[in-house]
N, C-alpha and C positions, 0 to 999 in steps of 0.2 A: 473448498479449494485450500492450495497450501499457500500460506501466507509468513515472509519473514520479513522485519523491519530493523535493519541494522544501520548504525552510528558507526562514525571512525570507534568510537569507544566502549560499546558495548551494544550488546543483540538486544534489544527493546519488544521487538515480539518473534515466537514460532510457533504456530500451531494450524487448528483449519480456519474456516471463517466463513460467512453464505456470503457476505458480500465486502468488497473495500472501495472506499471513497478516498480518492486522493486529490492534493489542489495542483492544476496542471497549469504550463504558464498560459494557455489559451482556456483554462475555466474549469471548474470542477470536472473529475471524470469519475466513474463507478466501473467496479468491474463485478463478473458474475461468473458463476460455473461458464466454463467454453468458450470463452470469451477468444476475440483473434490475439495472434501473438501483436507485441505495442510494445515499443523503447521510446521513451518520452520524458522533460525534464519536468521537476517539480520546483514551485516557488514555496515561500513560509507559509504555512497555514497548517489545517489538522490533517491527521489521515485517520480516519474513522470506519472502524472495522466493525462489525453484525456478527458476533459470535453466539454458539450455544447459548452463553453466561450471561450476553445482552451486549449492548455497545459498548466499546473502547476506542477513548482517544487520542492520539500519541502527536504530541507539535511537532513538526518538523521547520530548520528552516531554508528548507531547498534540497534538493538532490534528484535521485533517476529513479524511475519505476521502469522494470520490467515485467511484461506477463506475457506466461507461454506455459501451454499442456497445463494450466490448473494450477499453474502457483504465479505469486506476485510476490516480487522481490523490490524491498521497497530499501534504495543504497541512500541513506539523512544524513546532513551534515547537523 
């Protein structure tokens, strides 16, 4: 799936990813190919993404995830 995680200040990631872990304010959530469309906010913690390459973690502290049709759009403060 297509995966972006942007900052007021610069794009932090763009590429594909098998899976993303985001911290939601009601508890870890994961996302996976096909997943339902989901607007939902995030509190501080990691968003840890399952790429080709191996995992990567990126802090966030709060913002929205979006996912719909195989991408997740991840808007960090």
């Amino acid at each position: 799936m297509r995966v972006e995680i942007i900052t007021p200040d610069k794009e932090l990631f763009k590429g594909e990813a098998k899976s993303v872990v985001v911290p939601g304010v009601d508890g870890s959530m994961g996302f996976l190919n096909n997943h339902a469309p989901l607007i939902t906010v995030l509190k501080a913690g990691d968003v840890k993404l399952r790429t080709e390459s191996g995992e990567e973690v990126f802090p966030v502290k709060g913002g929205v995830v979006e996912v719909m049709n195989n991408t997740v759009l991840v808007l960090a403060e």
